[in-house]
C-alpha positions as CSV (number, residue, x, y, z in Angstrom):
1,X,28.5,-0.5,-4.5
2,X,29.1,1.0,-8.2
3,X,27.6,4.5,-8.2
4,X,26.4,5.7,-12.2
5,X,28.2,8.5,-13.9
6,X,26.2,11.0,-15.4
7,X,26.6,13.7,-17.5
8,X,23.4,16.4,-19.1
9,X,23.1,17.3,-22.5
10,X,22.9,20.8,-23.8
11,X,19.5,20.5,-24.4
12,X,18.5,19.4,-21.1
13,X,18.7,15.7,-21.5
14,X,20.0,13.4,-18.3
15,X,22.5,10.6,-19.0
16,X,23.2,8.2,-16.9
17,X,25.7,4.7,-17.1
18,X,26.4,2.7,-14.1
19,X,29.1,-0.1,-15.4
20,X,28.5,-3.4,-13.6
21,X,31.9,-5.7,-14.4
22,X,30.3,-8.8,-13.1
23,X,27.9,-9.5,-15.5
24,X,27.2,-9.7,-19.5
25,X,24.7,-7.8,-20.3
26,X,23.8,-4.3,-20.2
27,X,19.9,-2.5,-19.6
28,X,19.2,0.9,-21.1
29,X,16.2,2.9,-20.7
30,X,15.1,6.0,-22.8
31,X,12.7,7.5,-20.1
32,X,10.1,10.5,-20.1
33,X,8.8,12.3,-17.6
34,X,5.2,11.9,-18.7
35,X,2.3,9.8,-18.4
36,X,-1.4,10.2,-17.6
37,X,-0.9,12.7,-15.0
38,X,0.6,15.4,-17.5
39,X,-2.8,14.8,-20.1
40,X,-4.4,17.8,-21.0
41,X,-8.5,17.4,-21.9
42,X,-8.9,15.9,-24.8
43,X,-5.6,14.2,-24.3
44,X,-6.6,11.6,-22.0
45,X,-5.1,8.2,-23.0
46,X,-2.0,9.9,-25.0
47,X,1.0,8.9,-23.1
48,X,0.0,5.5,-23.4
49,X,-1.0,5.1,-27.4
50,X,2.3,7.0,-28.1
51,X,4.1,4.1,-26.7
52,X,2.2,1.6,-28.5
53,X,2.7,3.8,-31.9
54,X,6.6,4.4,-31.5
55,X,6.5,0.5,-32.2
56,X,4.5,0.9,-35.2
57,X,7.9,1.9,-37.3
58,X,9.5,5.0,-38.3
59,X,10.7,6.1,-42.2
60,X,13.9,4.1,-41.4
61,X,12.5,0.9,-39.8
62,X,9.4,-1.2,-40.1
63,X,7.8,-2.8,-36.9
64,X,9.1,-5.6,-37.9
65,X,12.5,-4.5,-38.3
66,X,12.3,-2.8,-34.8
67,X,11.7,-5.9,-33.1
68,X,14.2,-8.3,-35.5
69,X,17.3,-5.6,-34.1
70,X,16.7,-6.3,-31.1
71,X,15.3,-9.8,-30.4
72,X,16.7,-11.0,-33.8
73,X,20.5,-10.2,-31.8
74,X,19.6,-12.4,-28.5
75,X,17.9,-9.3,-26.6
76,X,14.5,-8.2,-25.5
77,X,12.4,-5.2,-26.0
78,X,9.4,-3.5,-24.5
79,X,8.1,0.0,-23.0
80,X,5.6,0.5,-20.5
81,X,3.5,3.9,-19.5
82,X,2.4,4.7,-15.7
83,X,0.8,7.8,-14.3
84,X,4.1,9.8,-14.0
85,X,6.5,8.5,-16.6
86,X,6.8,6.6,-20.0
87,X,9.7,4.3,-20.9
88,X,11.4,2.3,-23.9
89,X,13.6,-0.1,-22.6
90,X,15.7,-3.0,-23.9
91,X,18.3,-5.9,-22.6
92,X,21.0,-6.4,-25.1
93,X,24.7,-7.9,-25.1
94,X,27.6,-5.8,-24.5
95,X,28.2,-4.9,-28.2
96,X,24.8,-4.7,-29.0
97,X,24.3,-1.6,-26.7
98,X,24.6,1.3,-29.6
99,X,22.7,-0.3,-31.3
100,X,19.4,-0.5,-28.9
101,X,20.1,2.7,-28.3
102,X,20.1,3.6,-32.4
103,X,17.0,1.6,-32.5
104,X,14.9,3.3,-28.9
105,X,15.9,6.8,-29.6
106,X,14.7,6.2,-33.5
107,X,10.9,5.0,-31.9
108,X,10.7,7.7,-29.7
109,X,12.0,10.8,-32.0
110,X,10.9,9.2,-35.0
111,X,7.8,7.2,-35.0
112,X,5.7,7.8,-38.2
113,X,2.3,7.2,-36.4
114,X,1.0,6.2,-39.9
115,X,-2.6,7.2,-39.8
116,X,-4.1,3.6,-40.8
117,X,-1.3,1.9,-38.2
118,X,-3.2,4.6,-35.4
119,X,-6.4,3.4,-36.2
120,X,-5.7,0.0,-35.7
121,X,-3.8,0.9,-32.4
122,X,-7.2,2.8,-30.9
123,X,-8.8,-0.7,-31.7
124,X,-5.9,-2.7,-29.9
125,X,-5.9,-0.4,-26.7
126,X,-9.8,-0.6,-26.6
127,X,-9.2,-4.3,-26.2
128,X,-6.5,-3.8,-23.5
129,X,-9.3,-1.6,-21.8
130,X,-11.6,-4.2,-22.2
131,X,-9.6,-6.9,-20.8
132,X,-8.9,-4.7,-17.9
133,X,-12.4,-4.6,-17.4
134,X,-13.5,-8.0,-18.0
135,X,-10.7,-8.9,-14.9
136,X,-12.3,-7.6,-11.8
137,X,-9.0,-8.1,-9.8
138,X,-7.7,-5.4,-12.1
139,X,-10.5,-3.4,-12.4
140,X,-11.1,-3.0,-8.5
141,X,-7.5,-0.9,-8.1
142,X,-8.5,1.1,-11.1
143,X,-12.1,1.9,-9.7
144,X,-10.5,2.8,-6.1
145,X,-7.7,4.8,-7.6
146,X,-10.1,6.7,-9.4
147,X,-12.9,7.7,-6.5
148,X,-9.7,7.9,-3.8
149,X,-8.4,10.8,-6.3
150,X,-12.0,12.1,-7.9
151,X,-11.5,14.4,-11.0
152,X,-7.4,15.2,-10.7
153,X,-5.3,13.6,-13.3
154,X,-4.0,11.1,-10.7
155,X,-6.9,9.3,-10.6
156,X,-7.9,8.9,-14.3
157,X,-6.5,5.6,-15.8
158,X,-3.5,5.5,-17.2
159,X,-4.8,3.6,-20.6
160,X,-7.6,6.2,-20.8
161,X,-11.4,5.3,-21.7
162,X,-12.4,3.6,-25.2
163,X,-14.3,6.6,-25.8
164,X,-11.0,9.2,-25.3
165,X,-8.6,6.5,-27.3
166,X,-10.6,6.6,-30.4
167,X,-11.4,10.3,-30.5
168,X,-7.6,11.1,-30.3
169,X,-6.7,12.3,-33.9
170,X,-3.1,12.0,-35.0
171,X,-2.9,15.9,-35.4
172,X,-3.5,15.9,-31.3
173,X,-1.5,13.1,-30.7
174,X,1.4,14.6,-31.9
175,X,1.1,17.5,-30.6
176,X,1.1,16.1,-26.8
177,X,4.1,14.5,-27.8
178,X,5.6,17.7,-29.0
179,X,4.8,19.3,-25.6
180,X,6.1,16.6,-23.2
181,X,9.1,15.1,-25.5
182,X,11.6,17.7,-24.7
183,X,14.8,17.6,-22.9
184,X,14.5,18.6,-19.7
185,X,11.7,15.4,-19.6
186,X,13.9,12.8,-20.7
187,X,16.8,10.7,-19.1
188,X,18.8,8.2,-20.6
189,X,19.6,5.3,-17.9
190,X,22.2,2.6,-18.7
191,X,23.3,0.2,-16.3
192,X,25.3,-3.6,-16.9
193,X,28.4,-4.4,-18.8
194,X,29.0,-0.9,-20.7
195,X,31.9,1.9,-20.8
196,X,30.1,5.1,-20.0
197,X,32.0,7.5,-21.8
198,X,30.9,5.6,-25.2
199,X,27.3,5.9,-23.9
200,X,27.7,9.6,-23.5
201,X,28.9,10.2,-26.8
202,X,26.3,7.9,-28.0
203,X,23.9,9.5,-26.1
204,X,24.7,13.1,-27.2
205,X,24.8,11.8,-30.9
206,X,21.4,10.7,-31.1
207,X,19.5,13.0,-28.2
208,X,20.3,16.2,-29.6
209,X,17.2,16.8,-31.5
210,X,15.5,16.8,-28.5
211,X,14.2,20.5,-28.5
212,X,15.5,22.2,-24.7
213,X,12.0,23.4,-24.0
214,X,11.2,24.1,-20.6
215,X,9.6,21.8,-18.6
216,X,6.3,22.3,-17.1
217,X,5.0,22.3,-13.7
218,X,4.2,19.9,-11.8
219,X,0.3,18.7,-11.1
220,X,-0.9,19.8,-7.6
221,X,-1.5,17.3,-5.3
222,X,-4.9,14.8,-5.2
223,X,-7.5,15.5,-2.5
224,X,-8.1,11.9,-0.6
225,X,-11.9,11.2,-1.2
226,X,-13.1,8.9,1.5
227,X,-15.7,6.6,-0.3
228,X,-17.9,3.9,-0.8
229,X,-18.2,2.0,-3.5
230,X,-19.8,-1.6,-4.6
231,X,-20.3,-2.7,-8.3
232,X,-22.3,-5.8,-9.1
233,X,-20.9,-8.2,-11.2
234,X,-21.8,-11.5,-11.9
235,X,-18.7,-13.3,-10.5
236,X,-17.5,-16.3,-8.2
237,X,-15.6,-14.0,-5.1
238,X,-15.9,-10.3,-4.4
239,X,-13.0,-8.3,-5.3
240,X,-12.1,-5.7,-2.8
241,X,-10.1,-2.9,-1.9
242,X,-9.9,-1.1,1.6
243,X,-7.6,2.1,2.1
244,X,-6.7,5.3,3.2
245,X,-4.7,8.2,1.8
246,X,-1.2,7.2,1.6
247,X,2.2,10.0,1.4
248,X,3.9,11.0,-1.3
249,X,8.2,9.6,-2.0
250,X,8.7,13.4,-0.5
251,X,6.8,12.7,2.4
252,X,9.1,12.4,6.0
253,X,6.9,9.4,6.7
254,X,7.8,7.1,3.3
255,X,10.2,5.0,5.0
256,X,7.5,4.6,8.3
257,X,4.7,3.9,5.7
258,X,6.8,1.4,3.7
259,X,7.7,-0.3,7.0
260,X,4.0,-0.3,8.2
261,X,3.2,-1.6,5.1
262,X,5.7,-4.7,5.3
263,X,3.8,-5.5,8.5
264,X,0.6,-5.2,7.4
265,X,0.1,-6.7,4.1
266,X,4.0,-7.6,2.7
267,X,4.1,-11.5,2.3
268,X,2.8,-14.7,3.8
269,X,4.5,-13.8,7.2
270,X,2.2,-11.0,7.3
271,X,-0.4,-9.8,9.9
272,X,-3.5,-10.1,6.9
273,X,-2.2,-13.2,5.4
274,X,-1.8,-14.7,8.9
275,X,-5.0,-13.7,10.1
276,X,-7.6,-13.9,6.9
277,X,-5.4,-16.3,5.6
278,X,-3.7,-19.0,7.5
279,X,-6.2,-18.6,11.0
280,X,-9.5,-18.1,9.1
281,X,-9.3,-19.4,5.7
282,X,-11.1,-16.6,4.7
283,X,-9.3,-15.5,1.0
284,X,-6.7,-17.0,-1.4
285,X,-5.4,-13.4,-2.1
286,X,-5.2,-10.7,0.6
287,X,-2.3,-8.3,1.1
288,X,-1.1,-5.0,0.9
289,X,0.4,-1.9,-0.9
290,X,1.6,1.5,-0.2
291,X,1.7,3.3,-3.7
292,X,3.5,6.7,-3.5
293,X,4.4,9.0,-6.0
294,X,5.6,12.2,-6.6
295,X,2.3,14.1,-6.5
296,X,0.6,11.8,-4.0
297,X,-0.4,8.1,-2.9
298,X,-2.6,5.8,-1.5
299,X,-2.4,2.8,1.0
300,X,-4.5,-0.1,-0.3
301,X,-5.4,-3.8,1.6
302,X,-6.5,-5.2,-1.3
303,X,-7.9,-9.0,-2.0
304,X,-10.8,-11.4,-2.7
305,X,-13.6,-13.9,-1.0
306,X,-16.6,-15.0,-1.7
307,X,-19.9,-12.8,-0.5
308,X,-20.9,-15.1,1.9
309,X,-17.2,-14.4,3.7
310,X,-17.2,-10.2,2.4
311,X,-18.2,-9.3,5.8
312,X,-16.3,-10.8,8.1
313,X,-13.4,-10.2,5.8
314,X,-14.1,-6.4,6.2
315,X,-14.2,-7.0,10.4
316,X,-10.8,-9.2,9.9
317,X,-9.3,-6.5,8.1
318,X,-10.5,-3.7,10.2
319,X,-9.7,-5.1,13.0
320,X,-5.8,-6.0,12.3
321,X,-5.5,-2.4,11.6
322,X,-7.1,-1.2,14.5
323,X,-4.7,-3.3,16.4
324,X,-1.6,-2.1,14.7
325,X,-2.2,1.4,14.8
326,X,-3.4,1.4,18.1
327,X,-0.6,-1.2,19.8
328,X,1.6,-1.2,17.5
329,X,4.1,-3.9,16.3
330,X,6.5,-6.1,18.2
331,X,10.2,-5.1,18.6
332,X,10.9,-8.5,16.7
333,X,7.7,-7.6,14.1
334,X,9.4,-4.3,13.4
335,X,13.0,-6.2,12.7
336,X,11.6,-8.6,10.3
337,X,10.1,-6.0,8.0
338,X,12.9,-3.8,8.1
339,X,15.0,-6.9,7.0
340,X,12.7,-7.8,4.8
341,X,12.8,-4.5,2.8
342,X,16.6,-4.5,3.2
343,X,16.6,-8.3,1.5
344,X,14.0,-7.4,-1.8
345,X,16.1,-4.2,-2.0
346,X,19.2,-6.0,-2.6
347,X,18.0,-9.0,-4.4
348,X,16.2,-6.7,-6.7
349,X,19.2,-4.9,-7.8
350,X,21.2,-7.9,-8.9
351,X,18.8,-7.5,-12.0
352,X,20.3,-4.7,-14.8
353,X,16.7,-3.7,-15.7
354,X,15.9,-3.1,-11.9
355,X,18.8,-1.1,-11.4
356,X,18.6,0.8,-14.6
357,X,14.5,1.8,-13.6
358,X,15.9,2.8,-9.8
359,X,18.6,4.9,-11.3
360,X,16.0,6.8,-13.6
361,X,13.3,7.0,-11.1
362,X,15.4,8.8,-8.6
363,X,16.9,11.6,-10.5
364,X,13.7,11.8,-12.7
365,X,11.9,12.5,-8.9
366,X,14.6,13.7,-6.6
367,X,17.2,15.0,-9.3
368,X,19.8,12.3,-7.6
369,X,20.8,8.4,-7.3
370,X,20.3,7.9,-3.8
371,X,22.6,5.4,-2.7
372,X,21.1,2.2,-1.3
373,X,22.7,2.3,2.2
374,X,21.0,5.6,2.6
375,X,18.1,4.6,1.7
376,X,18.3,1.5,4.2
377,X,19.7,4.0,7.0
378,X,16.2,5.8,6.8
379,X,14.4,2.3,6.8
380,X,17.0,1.4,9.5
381,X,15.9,4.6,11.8
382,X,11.8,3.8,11.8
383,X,10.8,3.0,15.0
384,X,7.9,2.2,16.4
385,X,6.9,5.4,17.0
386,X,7.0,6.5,14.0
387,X,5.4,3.4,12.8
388,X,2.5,4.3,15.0
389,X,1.7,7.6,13.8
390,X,2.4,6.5,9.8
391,X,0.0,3.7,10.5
392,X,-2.9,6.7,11.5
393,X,-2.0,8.8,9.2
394,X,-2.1,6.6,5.9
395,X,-5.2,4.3,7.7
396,X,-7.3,6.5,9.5
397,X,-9.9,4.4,11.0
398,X,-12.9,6.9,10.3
399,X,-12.3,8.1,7.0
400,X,-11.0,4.2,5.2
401,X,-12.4,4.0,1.1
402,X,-13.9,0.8,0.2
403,X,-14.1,-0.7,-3.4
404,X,-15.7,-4.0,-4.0
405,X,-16.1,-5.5,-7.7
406,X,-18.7,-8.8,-6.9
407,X,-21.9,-10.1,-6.2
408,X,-22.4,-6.9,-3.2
409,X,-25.0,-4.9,-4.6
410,X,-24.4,-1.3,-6.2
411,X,-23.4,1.8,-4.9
């Protein structure tokens, strides 16, 4: 398997180009180690309006003409924000590849966040909010994720609150980007069709006004909050999710919790979607998800029913993982999800923006690529065992956090 070359800039920045011959077109990624996590009070909501702003044109190119260079030439453009990282990504042709990057590194070192365009922005995100709101199958992750994780920066949503998006002020918006834009925060990933050693001399062309200011350190690990919690709202189905703590991707049990997980919750051969599912008829959606990150995670079931079903959902539920954290899976249970986590691994990487967000995500977390087949060898090496004392760990039984969104009554 093709393994990316990589060079670092004098200022700190990470470049990375992993050539793929078999295909025609190439991904590339300007990444930044920053998202909600790293938001100071009175930043709260930054990460996310700066990517929305670097769209908004820069002294060189409209918004317009930022979209029209890249879609306008057959490719496709976006950038999306999380609670760890921030990224500007496009898929281009071949000879089209200096160019994106010309036109992402422009948004991100040179975006004029006009003070009327800002303004409008604050009213667009407060919409996005909104929406989130208005869809309690949304809303029910972001309400968990934020009693699971109580006051640490983890657990504050990424997009912020309408009331901390339109009290940011360009003057502070700036200045968070100031503090997290440097170059030991950003990476450069490139994988597809491309020759890396014109990538690296692109890369150190149009990077090197990145200032090489330290970066800072990292956010202590969340406290797990067991909790409670029921909103009313006037809908059809409750919306729910049940969980427990969850490891971190440095944690010695990831692979054991990812496996567990596959067991659990991961697709329609699954214990949950067998048993609420297929056996009871209980829920259209029900499954699970082990969300780890670098500073913590959390393990969520996670689905919906209508409130004459809630409870016995919650006995279904509970009861599967009492069983498979008590018994334990099958030899031929265990098999399956380990080969089903070897086949979306795979599969997944036969896409140039998959493989271009894998090879950032490792070296922006571990400093490295990890090579797939180690990655399977861990996934490989799980046994039940293991599986067994994951399954307790991320769901203890006594201390499980329950969100519902639905006609339940409040908290």
């Amino acid at each position: 398997m093709p393994h990316p070359q990589s060079t670092t800039l004098p200022n700190g920045v990470r470049v990375f180009a992993e050539r793929i011959d078999h295909v025609r077109s190439v991904a590339v990624g300007v990444w930044c180690h920053t998202g909600s996590q790293n938001e100071l009070p009175g930043e709260f909501g930054s990460a996310h309006l700066f990517e929305h702003m670097a769209f908004k044109g820069t002294p060189s190119r409209s918004a317009k003409d930022i979209v029209d260079s890249i879609e306008g030439r057959g490719g496709s453009l976006n950038a999306m924000t999380d609670k760890e990282a921030t990224c500007f990504y496009a898929r281009v042709l071949p000879d089209d590849l200096t160019n994106a990057l010309e036109v992402l590194t422009d948004m991100v070192f040179h975006a004029k966040v006009d003070e009327q365009d800002l303004q409008l922005e604050k009213g667009v995100i407060v919409e996005e909010i909104r929406q989130i709101h208005d869809e309690p199958s949304d809303r029910v992750h972001e309400v968990h994720c934020e009693r699971c994780w109580q006051e640490h920066p983890l657990g504050r949503p990424v997009s912020g609150t309408a009331e901390s998006v339109l009290a940011t002020t360009r003057d502070g918006l700036l200045g968070f980007v100031r503090r997290r834009y440097t170059g030991p925060n950003l990476l450069l990933s490139v994988a597809g069709y491309c020759d890396p050693e014109q990538v690296f001399r692109d890369a150190e062309r149009l990077f090197s006004e990145a200032p090489p200011n330290p970066a800072e350190p990292k956010p202590e690990p969340p406290a797990y909050s067991p909790h409670r919690t029921f909103l009313t709202d006037d809908t059809e189905q409750v919306h729910f999710c049940i969980g427990g703590p969850g490891v971190s991707v440095y944690d010695e049990d990831l692979h054991a919790v990812g496996v567990f997980d596959a067991i659990l919750g991961g697709g329609m051969s699954s214990r949950l979607f067998q048993e609420v599912r297929e056996k009871r008829g209980l829920a259209y959606t029900i499954g699970s998800y082990s969300a780890s990150l670098g500073s913590g995670g959390l393990t969520v079931v996670y689905g919906d029913t209508s409130p004459e079903k809630w409870p016995e959902v919650q006995k279904v539920v509970l009861d599967v993982l009492g069983e498979l954290t008590t018994a334990g899976p099958s030899e031929e249970e265990l098999e399956r999800a380990k080969r089903q986590i070897y086949g979306h691994m795979v599969i997944s990487l036969e896409g140039m923006n998959q493989r271009m967000s894998r090879i950032a995500r490792n070296n922006l977390l571990f400093g490295r690529t990890i090579p797939m087949d180690e990655t399977l060898e861990k996934v490989r090496a799980v046994t039940v065992d293991d599986l067994l004392r994951a399954g307790r760990r991320v769901f203890p039984l006594d201390a499980l956090s329950v969100t519902a969104i639905g006609p339940v009554g409040e908290d």
